[in-house]
TORTORMI-594933 format. One record per residue (C-alpha): residue number from 1; residue in one letter; y, x, z. Coordinates in steps of 0.001 Angstrom, whole numbers, plus 500000, padded with zeros to 6 digits. Example, Ala and Ser with C-alpha at 12.3 -4.5 7.8 and 13.67 -1.06 7.14 Angstrom:
PT  pos  code      py      px      pz
PT    1     a  495500  512300  507800
PT    2     s  498940  513670  507140
% end
This chain:
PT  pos  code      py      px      pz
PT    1     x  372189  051814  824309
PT    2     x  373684  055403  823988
PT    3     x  371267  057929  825599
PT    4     x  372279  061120  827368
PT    5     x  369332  062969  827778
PT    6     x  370818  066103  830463
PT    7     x  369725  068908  831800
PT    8     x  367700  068234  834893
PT    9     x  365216  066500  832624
PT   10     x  366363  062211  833613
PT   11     x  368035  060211  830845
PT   12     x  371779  058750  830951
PT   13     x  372389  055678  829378
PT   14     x  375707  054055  827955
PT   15     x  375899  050418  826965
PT   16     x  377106  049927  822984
PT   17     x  379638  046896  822586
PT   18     x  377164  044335  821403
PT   19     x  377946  041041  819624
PT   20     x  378737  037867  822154
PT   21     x  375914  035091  820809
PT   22     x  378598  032277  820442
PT   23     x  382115  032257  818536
PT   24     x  384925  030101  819348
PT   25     x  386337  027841  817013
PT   26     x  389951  029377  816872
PT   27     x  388752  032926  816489
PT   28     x  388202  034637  812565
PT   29     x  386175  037336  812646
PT   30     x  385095  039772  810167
PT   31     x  381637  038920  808817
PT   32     x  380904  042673  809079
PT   33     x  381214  043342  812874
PT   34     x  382353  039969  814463
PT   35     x  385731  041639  815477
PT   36     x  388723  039722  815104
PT   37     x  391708  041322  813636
PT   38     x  393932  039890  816083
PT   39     x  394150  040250  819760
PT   40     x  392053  037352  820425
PT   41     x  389004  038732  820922
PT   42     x  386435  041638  821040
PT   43     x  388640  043784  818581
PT   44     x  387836  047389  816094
PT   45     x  389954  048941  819081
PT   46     x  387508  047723  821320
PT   47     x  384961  049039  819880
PT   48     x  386011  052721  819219
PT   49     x  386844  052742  822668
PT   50     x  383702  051641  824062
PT   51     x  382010  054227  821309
PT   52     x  384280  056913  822550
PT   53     x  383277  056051  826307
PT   54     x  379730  055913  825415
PT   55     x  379749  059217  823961
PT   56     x  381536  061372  826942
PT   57     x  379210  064441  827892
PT   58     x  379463  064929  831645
PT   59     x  377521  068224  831504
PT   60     x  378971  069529  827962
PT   61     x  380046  073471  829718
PT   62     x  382363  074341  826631
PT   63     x  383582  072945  823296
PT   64     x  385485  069393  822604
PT   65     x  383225  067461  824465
PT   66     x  383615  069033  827688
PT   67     x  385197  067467  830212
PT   68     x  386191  067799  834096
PT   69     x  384338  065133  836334
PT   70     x  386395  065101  839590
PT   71     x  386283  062718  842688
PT   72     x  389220  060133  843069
PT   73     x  390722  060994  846080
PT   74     x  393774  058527  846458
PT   75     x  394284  055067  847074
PT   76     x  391589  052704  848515
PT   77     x  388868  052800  846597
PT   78     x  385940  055786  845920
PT   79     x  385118  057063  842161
PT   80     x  385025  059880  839695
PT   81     x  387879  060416  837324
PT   82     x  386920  061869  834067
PT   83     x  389542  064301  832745
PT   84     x  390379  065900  829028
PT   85     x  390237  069575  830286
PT   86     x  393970  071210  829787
PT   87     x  393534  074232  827241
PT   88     x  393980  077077  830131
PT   89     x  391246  075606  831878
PT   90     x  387163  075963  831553
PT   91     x  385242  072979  832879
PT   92     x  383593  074793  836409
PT   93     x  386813  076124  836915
PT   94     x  388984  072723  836849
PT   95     x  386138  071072  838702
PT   96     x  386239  073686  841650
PT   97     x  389957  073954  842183
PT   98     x  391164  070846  841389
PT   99     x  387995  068683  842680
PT  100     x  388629  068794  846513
PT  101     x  391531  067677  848262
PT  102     x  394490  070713  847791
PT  103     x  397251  070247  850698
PT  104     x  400439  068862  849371
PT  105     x  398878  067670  846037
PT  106     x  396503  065111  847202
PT  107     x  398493  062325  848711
PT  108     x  397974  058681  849941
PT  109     x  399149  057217  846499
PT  110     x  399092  059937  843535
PT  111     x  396652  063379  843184
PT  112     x  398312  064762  840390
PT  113     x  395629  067417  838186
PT  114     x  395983  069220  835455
PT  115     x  394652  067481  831927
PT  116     x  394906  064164  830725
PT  117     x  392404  061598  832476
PT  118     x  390587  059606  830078
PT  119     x  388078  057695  832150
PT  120     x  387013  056636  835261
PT  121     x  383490  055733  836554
PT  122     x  383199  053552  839600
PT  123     x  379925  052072  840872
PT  124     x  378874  048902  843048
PT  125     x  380166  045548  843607
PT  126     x  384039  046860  842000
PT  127     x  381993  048361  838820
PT  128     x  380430  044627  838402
PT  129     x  384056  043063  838847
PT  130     x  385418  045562  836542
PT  131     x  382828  045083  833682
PT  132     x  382974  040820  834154
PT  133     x  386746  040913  834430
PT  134     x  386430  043302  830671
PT  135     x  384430  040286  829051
PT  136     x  385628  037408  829994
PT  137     x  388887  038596  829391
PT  138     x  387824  038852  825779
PT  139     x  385869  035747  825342
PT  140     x  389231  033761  826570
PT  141     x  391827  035531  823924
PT  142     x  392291  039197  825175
PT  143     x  394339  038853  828057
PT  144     x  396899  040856  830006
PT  145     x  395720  044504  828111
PT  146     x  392299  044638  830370
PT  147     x  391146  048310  829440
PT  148     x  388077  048639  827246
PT  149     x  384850  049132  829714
PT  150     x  381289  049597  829401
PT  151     x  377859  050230  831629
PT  152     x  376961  053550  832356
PT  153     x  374670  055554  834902
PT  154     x  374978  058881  835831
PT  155     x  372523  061037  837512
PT  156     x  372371  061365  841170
PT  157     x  372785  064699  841835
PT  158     x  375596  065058  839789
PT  159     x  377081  062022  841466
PT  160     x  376607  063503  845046
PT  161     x  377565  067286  844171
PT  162     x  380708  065029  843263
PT  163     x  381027  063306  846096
PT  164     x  381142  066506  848283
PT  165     x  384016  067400  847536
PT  166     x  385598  064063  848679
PT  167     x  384658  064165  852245
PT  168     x  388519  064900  852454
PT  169     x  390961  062103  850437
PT  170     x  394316  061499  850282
PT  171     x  393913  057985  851746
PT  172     x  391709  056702  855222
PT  173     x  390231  053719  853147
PT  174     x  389231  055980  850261
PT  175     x  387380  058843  852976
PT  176     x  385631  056098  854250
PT  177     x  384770  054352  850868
PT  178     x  383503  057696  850150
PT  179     x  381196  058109  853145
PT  180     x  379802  054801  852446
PT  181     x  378847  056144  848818
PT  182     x  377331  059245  850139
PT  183     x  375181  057167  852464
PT  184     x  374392  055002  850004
PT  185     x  373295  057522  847808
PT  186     x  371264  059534  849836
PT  187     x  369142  056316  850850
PT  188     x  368712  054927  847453
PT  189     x  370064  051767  847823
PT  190     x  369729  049421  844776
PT  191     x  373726  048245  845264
PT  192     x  374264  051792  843216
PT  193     x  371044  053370  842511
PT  194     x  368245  052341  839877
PT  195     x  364801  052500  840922
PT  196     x  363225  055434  840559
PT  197     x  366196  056989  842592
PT  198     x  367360  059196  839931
PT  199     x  369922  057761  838233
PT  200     x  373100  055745  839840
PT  201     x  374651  052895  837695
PT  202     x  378221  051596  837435
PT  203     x  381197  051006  835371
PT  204     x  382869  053504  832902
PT  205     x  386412  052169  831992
PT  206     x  389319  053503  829778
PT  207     x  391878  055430  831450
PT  208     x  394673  052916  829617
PT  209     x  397970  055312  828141
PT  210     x  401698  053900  828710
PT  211     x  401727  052187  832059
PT  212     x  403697  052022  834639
PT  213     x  401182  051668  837586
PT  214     x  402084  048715  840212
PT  215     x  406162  048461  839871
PT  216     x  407117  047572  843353
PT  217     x  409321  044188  841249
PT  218     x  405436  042599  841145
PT  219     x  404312  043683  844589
PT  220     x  404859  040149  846401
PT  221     x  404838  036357  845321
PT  222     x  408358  036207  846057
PT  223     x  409580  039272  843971
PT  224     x  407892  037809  840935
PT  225     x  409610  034206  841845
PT  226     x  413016  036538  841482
PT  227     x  412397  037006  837314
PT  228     x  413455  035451  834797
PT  229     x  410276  034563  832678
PT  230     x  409226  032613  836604
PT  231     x  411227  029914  835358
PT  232     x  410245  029803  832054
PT  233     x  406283  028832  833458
PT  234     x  407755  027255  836920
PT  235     x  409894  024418  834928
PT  236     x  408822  021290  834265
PT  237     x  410965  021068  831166
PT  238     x  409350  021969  827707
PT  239     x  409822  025619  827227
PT  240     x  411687  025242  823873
PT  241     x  414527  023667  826252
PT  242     x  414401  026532  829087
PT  243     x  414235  029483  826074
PT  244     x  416017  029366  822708
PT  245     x  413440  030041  820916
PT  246     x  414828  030926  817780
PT  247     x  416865  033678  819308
PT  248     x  414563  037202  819298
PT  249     x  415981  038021  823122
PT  250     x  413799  035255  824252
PT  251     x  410070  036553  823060
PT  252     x  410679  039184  826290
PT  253     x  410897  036009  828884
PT  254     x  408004  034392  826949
PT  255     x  405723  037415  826584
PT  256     x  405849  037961  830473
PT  257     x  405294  034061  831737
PT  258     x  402353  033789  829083
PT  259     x  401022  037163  830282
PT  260     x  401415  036297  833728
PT  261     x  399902  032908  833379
PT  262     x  397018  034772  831523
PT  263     x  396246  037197  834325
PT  264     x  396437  034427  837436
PT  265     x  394059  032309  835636
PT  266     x  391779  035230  835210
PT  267     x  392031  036130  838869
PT  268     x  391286  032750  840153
PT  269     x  387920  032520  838486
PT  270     x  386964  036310  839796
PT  271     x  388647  035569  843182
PT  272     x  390809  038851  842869
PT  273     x  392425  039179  845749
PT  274     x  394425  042308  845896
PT  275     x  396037  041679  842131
PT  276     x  400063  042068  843215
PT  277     x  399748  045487  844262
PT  278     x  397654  046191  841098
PT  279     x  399921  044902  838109
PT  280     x  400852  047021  835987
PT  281     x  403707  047085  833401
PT  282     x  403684  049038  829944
PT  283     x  406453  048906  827449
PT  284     x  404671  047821  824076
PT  285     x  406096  048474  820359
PT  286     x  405948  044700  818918
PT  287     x  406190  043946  814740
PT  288     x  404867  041307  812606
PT  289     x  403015  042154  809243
PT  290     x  403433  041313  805884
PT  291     x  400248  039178  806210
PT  292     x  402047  037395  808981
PT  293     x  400122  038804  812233
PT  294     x  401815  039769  815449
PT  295     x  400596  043770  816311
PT  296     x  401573  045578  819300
PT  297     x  400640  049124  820880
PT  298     x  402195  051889  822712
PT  299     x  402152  054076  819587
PT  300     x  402633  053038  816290
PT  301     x  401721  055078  813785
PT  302     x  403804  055633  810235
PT  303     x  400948  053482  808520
PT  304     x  401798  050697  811363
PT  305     x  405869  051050  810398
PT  306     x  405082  050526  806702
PT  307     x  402942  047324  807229
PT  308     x  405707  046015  809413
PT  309     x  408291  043353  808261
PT  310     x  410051  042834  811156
PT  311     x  411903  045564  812859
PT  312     x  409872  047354  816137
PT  313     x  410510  045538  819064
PT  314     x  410114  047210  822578
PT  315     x  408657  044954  824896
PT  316     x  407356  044859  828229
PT  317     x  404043  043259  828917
PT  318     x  401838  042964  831887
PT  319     x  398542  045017  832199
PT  320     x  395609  044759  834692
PT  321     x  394079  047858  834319
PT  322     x  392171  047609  837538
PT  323     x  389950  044993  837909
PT  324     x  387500  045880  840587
PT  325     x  388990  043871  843356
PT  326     x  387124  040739  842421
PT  327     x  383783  038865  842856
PT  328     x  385022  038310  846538
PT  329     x  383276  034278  846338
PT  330     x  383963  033167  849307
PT  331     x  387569  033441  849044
PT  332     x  389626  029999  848834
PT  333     x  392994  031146  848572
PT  334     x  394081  034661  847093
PT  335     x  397522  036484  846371
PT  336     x  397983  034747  843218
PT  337     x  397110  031112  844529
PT  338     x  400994  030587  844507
PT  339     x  401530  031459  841200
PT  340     x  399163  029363  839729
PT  341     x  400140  026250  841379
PT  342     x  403659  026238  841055
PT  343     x  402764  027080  836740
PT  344     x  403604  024144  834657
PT  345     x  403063  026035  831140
PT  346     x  400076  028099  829783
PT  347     x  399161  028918  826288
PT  348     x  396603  026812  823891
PT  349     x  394325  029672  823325
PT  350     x  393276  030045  826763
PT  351     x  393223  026604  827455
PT  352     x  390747  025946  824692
PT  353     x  388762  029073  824924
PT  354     x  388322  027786  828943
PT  355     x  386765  024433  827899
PT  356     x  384971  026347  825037
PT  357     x  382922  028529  827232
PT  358     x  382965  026394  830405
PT  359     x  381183  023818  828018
PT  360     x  378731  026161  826666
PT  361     x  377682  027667  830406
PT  362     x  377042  023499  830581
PT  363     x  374435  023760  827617
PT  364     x  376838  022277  825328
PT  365     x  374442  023864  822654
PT  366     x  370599  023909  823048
PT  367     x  370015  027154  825355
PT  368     x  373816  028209  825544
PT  369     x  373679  028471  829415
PT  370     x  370291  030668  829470
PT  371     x  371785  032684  826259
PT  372     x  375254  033594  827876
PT  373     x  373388  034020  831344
PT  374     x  371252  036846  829577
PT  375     x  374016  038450  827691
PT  376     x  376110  039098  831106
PT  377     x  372844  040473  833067
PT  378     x  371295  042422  830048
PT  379     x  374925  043516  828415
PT  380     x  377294  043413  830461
PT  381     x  375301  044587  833237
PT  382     x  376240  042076  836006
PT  383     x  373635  040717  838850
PT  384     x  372420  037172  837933
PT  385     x  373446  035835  841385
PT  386     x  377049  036859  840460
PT  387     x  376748  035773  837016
PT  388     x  375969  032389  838646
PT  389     x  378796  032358  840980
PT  390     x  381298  033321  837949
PT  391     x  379576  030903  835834
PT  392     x  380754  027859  839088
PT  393     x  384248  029671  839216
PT  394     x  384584  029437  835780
PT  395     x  383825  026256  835507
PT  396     x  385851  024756  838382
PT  397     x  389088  026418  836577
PT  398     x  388738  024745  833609
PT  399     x  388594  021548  835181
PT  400     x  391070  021958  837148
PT  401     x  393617  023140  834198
PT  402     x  392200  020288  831836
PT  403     x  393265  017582  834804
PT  404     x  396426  019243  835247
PT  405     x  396738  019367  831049
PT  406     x  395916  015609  831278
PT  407     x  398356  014728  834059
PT  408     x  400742  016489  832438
PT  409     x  401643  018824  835103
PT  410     x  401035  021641  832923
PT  411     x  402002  021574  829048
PT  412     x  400598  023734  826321
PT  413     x  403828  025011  825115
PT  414     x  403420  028731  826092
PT  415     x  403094  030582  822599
PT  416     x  404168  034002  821913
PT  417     x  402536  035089  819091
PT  418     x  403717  032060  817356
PT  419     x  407374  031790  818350
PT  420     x  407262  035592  817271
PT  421     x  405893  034926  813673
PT  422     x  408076  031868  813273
PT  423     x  411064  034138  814081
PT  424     x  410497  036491  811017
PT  425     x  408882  033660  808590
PT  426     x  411227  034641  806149
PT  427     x  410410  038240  805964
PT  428     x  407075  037575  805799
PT  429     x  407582  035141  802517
PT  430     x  409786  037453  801384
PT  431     x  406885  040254  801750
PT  432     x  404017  037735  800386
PT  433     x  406061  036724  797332
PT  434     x  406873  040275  796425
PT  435     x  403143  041317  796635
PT  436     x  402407  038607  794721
PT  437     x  405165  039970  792235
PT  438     x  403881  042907  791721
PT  439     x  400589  042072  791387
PT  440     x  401209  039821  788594
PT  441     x  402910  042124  787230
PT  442     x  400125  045005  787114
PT  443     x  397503  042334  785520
PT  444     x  400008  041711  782774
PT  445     x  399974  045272  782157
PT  446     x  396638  045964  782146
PT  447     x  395793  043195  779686
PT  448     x  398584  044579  777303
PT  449     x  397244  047660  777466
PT  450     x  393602  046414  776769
PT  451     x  392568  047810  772946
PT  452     x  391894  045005  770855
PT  453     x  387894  044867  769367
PT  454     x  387506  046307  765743
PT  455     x  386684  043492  763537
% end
């Protein structure tokens, strides 16, 4: 844990990214910091952002760490955006004039404020889905761009000198959610508040960069039926013979079905039920290395262009960056039920990673239930009557994708990162055996160059 001690004499606390106590089979890690170097797993990324998260100063009046810690006040649901203070601005004053509701600014949708936002902290049922949908995301091979977040509390009156200032929003669902908050607060109920009644606890999450928040093509089951990479995972024929996949135009068809097959699998097991109005859509720079691994990000930096083989390719890729819609149990059907049934290809790595962990919630290994149950309570911060319920919904997906696997209604053809890699094999040999050249070629030179011993 990261501790905050702040001014009003209580302690904040921030959860570090701590090591998951089981590692699938398919995943390499570094022996260092089990991180993978791939985007298969808990990654170095990961990590600095969690570290980064862990280490924002609410209270910090001045300097580099000081930040703005405003109320949301749009869309449906209540929380406090954390904001990179814009250089013409001091901390109280952003806070005071850009904290409340301002006529014509604050709208149903958007609340547009000065400074770049960086986090957000939301607390409650939504923090618990956010932090669950975060890890398991991970442990199944880093799907659809989930945003880095941790566990952190915040003390209460900081958290309801905040919420003052959103007894007007933008949106009737998010005054409301608001009130609720307040009340909740003020009675110290243990949905938000530790004991003690000092301290509040929820979910901090990364603010992600490059989106494009909830394009209206995703809003409905029947816009999403209108693209082109639906029939690539609606078809019952082997993906090689919907796509070409040796021509580069088809990794954009493939990177979308596998993403979207990623992200309806993870919102049946969390029961998300308001996902199509919450996909988002961010145009990724895509290269393969010399060492023959498949890298994307929304930046690439001149290090990135000189490890690259391949030329940058500009692709689109699906992002749930909310994920606080979920843990709703009870639910049988949701807005991505369709989706999922009428899917005939997924990819191998969250297929196995599914049985993987479904097998190990079953004590596959001595303890592995208990140990996994304590790691989501004690580090990821999750109630263990959810954890229970996501442990039964996790389990019922996997058996239900390994019957469809075995009935071969669904194939494991869907593979990205692989068709990607296979597409610039030659560069990559090309790369290897000129490393290898050169290399060679400097040990020859250094044993020339090595005096020989007086006799």
């Amino acid at each position: 844990m990261v501790e905050h001690p702040i001014p009003n004499g209580v302690t904040e606390v921030a959860q570090r990214l701590v090591q998951f106590p089981f590692t699938p089979p398919d995943a390499k890690l570094k022996e260092k910091d089990a991180l993978s170097v791939s985007k298969d797993w808990f990654t170095t990324h990961d990590k600095s952002e969690i570290d980064r998260l862990d280490n924002l100063d609410f209270y910090a009046s001045s300097g580099p760490q000081s930040v703005g810690v405003v109320p949301k006040l749009h869309n449906t649901s209540a929380g406090i955006e954390i904001y990179q203070l814009p250089p013409t601005l001091g901390k109280e004053t952003f806070e005071k004039t850009e904290g409340p509701y301002r006529s014509g600014v604050t709208k149903k949708f958007s609340n547009k404020r000065s400074g770049k936002k960086i986090a957000k902290f939301k607390v409650g049922t939504i923090a618990q889905s956010g932090l669950a949908g975060f890890w398991v995301s991970r442990l199944l091979g880093h799907l659809v761009e989930v945003p880095p977040v941790t566990y952190r509390t915040m003390d209460i009156q900081e958290f309801e000198k905040v919420g003052e200032q959103a007894r007007t929003t933008g949106h009737p669902d998010c005054t409301q959610a608001w009130a609720d908050l307040r009340a909740m607060a003020k009675s110290g109920n243990p949905r938000i508040v530790l004991s003690g009644g000092k301290l509040v606890y929820g979910a901090l999450a990364q603010n992600p960069r490059g989106e494009n928040s909830s394009p209206e093509d995703y809003w409905t089951v029947g816009a999403i039926r209108g693209h082109s990479f639906y029939k690539v995972l609606s078809s019952r024929e082997p993906v090689a013979s919907v796509l070409n996949l040796n021509d580069v135009k088809a990794l954009q068809d493939l990177a979308l079905a596998q993403d979207m097959t990623r992200g309806v699998i993870l919102d049946s097991i969390f029961r998300q039920v308001d996902r199509l109005g919450n996909i988002s859509v961010a145009v990724l720079q895509h290269y393969v290395t010399a060492e023959g691994q498949v890298k994307w990000d929304d930046k690439i930096s001149d290090k990135d262009k000189a490890e690259a083989v391949s030329p940058l390719l500009a692709l689109k890729r699906i992002m749930y960056k909310d994920n606080d819609d979920g843990m709703n149990w009870g639910r049988d059907s949701i807005s991505v039920t369709p989706i999922l049934n009428e899917t005939h290809h997924i990819d191998q790595t969250i297929y196995n990673r599914l049985q993987w962990l479904a097998a190990l919630m079953q004590d596959s290994e001595p303890g592995s239930d208990e140990k996994i149950k304590d790691y989501f309570v004690n580090v990821v911060h999750i109630s263990g009557e959810n954890y229970d319920k996501l442990k039964a919904s996790l389990i019922k997906q996997a058996a239900s994708l390994k019957n469809r696997v075995e009935s071969k209604d669904i194939q494991l053809d869907l593979d990205f990162e692989g068709t990607m890699k296979k597409l610039y094999a030659k560069e990559v040999e090309a790369a290897q055996a000129a490393k290898s050249t050169a290399t060679a070629t400097t040990s020859a030179t250094s044993v020339e160059g090595t005096p020989t011993p007086a006799p």
